[in-house]
N, C-alpha and C positions, 0 to 999 in steps of 0.2 A: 594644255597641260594643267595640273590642277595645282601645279608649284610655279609661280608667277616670278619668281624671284630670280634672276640670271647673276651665277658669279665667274667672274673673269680674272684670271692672273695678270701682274706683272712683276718680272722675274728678278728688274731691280727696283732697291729702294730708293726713294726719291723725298723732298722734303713734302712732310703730309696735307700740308698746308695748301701749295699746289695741286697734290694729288687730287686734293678733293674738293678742289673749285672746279678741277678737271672734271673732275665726274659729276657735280653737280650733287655733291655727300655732304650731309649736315653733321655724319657721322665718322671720329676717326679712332678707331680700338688698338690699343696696346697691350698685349700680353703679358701677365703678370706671375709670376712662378710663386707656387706656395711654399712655406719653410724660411727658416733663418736668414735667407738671405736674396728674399721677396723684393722684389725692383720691377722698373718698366723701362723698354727702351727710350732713346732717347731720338723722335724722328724729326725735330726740327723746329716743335711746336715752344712757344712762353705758353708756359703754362700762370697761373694767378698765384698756384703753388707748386711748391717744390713736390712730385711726386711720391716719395717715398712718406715725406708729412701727412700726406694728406689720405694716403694707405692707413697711415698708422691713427691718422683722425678718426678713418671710419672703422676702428680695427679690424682691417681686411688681411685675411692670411693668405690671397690666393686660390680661395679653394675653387675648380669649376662650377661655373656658371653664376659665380660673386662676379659683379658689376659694381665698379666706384666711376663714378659721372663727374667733370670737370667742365664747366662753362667755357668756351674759349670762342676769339672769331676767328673763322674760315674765310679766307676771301675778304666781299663785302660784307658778310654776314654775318650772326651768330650762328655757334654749333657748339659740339660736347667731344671732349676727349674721354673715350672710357676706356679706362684700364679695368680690362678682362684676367680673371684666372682663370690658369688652367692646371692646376694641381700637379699632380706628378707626369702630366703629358700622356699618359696614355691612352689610347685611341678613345676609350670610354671617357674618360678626362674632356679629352678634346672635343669628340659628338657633343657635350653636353655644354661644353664654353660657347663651342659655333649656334648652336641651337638658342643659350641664352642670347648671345648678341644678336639671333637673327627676332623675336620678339622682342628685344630693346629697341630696336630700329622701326618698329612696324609705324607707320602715320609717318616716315621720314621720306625725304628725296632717296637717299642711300648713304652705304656705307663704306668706309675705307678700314680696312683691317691689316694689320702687321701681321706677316703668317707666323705662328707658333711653330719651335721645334716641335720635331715628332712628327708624326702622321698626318699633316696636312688635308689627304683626301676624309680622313676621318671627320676632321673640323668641317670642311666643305658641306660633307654628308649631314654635319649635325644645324650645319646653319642651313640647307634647305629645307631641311625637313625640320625644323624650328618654322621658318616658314610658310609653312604647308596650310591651305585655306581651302576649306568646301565649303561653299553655299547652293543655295535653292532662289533663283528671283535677286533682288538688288544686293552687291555685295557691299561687305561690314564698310564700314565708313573708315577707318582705321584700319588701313592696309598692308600687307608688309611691303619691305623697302623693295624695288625696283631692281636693285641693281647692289651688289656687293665686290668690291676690290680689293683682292687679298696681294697686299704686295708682298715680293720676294719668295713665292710659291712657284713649283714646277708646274705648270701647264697640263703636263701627264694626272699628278694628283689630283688637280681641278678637276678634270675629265673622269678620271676614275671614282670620283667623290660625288659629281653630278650623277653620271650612270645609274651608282646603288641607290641613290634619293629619287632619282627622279621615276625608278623601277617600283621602291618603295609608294612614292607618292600615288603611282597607278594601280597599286593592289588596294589602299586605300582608298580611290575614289570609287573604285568597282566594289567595295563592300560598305562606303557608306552611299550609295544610291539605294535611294528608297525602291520596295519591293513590289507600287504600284507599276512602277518602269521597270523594273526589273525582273524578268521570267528568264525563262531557260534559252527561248531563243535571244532574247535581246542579249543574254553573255555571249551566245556563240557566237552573236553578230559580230561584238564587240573581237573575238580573237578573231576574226576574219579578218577584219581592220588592223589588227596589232598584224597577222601573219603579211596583210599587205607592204607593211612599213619594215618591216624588218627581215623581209625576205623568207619568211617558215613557210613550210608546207601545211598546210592545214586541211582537214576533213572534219565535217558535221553529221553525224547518222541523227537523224531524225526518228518519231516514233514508230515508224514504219520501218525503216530499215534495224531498230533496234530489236522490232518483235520478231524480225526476217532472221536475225544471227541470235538470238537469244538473251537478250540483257533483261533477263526478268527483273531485277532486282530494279533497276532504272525505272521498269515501267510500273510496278508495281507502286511504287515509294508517287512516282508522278501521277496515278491513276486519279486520285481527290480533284485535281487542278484541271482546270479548264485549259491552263497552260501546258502543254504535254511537253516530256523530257525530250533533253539534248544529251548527246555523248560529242564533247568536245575534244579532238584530237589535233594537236601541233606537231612538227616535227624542225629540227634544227639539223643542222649537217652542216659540221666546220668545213672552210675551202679546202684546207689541206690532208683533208682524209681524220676519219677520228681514231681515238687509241681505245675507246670502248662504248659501248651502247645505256646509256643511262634511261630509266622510266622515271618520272614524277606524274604521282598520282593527287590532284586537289579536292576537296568534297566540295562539292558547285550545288550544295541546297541555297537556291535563292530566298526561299522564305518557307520557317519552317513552327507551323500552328501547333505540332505532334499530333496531325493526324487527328484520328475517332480516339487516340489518347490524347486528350488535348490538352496544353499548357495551359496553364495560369496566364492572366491577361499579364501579368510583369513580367511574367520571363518568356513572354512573345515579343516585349518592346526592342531588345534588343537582335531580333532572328534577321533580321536585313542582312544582316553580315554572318550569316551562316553560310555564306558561301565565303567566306573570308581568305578560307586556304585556296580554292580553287583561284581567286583573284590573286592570290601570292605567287601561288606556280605560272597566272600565265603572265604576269608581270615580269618574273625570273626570264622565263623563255625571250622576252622581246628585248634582254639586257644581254645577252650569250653571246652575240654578235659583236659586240660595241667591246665586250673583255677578252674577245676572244677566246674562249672556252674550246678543249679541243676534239669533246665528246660529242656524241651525236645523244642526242637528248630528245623524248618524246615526252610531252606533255599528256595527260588524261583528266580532262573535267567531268566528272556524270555530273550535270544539272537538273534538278528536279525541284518542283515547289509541293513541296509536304503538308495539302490540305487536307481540310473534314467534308466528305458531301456522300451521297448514294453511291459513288465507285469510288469508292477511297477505298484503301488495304483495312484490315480488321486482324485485330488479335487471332490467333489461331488459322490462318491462313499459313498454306506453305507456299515461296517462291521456288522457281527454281530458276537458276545463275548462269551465268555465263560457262559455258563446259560440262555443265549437268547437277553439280553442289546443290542440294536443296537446304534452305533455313527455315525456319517454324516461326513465325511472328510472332512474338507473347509479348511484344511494348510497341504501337507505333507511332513512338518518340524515339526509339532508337532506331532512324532511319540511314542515319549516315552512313553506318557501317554496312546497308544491304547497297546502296549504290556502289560502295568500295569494295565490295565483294565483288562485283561484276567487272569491273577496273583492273582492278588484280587479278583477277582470274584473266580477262581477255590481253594482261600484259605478260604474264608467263606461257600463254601457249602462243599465241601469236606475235609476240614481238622479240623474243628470245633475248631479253635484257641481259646485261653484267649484273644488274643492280636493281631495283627498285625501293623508293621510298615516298611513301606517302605523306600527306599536311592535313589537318580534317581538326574543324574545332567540333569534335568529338563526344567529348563527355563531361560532365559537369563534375563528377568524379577527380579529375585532374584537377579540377581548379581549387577542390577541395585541399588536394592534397597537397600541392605546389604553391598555389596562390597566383598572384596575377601578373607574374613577371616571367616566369618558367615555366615552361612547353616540358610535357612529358614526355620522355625518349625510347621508345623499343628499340629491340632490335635482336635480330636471328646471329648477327656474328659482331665479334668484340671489337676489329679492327673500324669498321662502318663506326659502330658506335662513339667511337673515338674519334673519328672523324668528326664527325654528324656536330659531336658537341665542341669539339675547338671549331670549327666554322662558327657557332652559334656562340660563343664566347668572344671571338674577333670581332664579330659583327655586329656585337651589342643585344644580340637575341638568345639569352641563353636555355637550355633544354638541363634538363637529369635523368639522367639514365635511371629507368625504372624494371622491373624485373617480371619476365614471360614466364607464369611460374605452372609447369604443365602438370603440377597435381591439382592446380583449380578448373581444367578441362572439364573434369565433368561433371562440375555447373551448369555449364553451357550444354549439354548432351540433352538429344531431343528423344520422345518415343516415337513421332512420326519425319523424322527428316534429319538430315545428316548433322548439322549444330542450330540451337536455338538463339538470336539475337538477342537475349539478355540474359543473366546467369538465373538458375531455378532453386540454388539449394540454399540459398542465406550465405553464402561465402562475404558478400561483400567486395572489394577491390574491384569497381565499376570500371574504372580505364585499363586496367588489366584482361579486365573477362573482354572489352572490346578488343585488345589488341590480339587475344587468344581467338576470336572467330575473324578477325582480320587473316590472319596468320593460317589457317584452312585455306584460302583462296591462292598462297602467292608461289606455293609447290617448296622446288627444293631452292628456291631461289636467294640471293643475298635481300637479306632485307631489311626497310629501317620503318618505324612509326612515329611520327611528332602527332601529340595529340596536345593541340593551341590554345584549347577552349577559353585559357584564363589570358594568358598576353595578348590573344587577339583584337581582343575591344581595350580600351581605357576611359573613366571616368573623369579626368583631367588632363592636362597638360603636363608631362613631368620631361623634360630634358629632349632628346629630340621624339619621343613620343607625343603621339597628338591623341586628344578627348576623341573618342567615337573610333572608330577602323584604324591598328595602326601599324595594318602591312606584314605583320611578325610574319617570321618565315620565309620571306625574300630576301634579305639581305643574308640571313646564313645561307640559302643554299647557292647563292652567285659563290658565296669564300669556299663552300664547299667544294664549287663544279671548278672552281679557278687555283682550286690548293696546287693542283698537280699540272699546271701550266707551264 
């Protein structure tokens, strides 16, 4: 697993001092509340000073992911008492306390932590994935802690706090693997292995069985690559029968050059993880089990590597789709949305959904206009949308509802083929005109669109976010699929 870090409850409090010769912790955290009347419990420890002093030395108000360090010994040893904030406790509060103390710790034995009121699995969630390390070849020398003991936590939250981390952690490492390893089948291999461990049903249509049922769009977008397209299919099925049929659809472009439009060598550095969503969605799927979800859930990855060569797609070509849709190529750099045409289209005729919603880091458009914290949110009906976004606000991912606005349709209108893949008349609003030829493929269906493009990657470390791949999109749709549990 690419989260190294195991944390374990215990339900009482005991003096920390032992605790953490028990566990072999260099490290022992007290929760510090922000506001007037800011303090730290009291577990048993001499401290050199008085706590609240020595708050007020470092003028520490509590806020999350403020750390004040106090030298003390443990056992035989030296070690550090840190009093953590965690600001007004709320779940985002807490992800971001748990996550500072889990890089406070890294180069340590472990840690022993006082659980914070409030939302426990939150904190959990925010210190594994504070946690969180991918490498290539020898790892960093400075590693994180081993081992975390949150005393006076329920066991349930733990569990339920690993779950969404360790779900998240796996859509990250499938989008930061480099794209020498990484083609279309090695992802489908990869949910073969996820559907073994987790009990899903899983099928692979390969390129042969995709030209047999029609996934032009698939084959078209993979035609460049020597690596030829996968159409990756999961399926979950609660034991106890489900209350409705859910579709997630991810864009699974492994590596994306744009084609005979070809990028800029900078904004090719980051396309490894253009398959970003696709690893979100089947990360989500392999976590359904463990939260008990009570939908039946079908997974859809088109995977495809988006190269330049003698059979690559070409401007002004037309595909035609999954159920007969034809689209007119006029950019191919906007490939994603022809693989998700085929998706959507072969998930409203063939799998007869309640629901479907897609994840696709999408368009650059979005990132424009949101910036790099917020997914942009379609959606065909206002309850879903509502939905869509308190899941992604619980979960620390949050979306805005953006607007399907149908007098920019024809933009997008072709003279030879039913819509063209990028708007033609100067309108502008690039994540809009995609979610408007999305939305041709998905019928009269409920429907939702997250377009990632800017949360999906990050530049740095900020809170339980990690620099490179960092999973957006799994965690809201587990609160999503688990709201109505």
């Amino acid at each position: 697993m690419p989260i190294h870090t195991r944390v374990r409850s215990e339900a009482s409090v005991r003096p920390a001092g032992r605790v953490a010769l028990e566990a072999g912790a260099e490290l022992v955290a007290v929760p510090v509340r922000s506001g007037p009347r800011a303090h730290a419990a009291d577990l048993g420890l001499t401290l050199p000073l008085d706590p609240a002093e020595l708050l007020a030395f470092q003028d520490a108000k509590g806020e999350p992911g403020e750390i004040v360090s106090c030298p003390v010994r443990l056992g035989d040893g030296p070690g550090e008492v840190l009093l953590y904030g965690v600001g007004d406790q709320t779940p985002g509060a807490l992800r971001k306390a748990g996550a500072a103390l889990a890089r406070r710790a890294k180069g340590r034995n472990g840690l022993v932590a006082l659980a914070p009121e409030g939302d426990v699995a939150a904190f959990v969630e925010g210190a594994l994935l504070g946690s969180y390390e991918f490498w290539i070849g020898e790892p960093p020398r400075k590693r994180a802690a081993t081992t975390i003991v949150v005393l006076g936590a329920e066991a349930a939250a733990v569990e339920r706090g690993t779950v969404l981390a360790e779900a998240a952690a796996l859509a990250r490492d499938l989008a930061n693997t480099p794209s020498a390893e990484k083609g279309p089948s090695w992802l489908a291999e990869r949910a073969v292995e996820l559907a073994e461990r987790r009990g899903l049903a899983v099928r692979v249509r390969d390129e042969q069985a995709l030209r047999e049922e029609g996934f032009g769009g698939l084959l078209a977008v993979g035609a460049g690559s020597v690596r030829p397209p996968r159409l990756i299919e999961l399926t979950y099925r609660p034991e106890g029968g489900a209350d409705r049929h859910v579709v997630l659809v991810g864009k699974g472009i492994t590596f994306d050059s744009g084609g005979l439009s070809l990028k800029p060598n900078d904004n090719m550095k980051t396309m490894k993880t253009d398959m970003a969503a696709g690893g979100a969605v089947m990360a989500a799927m392999g976590a359904l089990g463990a939260l008990g979800v009570n939908a039946q859930v079908t997974a859809l990855v088109p995977a495809a590597e988006n190269m330049f060569s003698g059979s690559a797609m070409r401007p002004s070509d037309v595909i035609t789709h999954y159920g007969g849709k034809t689209s007119e190529v006029l950019n191919t750099d906007a490939e994603g949305r022809l693989v998700l045409a085929d998706a959507l289209a072969y998930a409203d005729r063939a799998l007869n959904p309640d629901v479907v919603v897609d994840v696709a880091t999408l368009t650059g458009a979005a990132k424009v206009a949101l910036g790099l914290r917020h997914g942009a949110l379609f959606a065909t009906d206002g309850e879903l949308s509502a939905e869509l976004a308190a899941a992604g606000e619980a979960a620390g991912e949050p979306v805005w509802p953006m607007p399907l606005v149908d007098d920019y349709r024809e933009a997008i209108a072709s003279e030879v083929a039913d819509v063209a893949n990028i708007e033609r008349r100067g309108f502008g609003g690039g994540a809009i005109m995609a979610a408007l030829f999305l939305r041709e493929f998905v019928g009269e269906r409920r429907w939702a669109h997250l377009d990632v493009a800017g949360p999906a990657r990050a530049t740095s470390d900020d809170a339980e976010i990690s620099k490179g791949a960092t999973g957006f999109g799994t965690r809201l749709l587990l609160n999503w699929l688990t709201a109505r549990n």
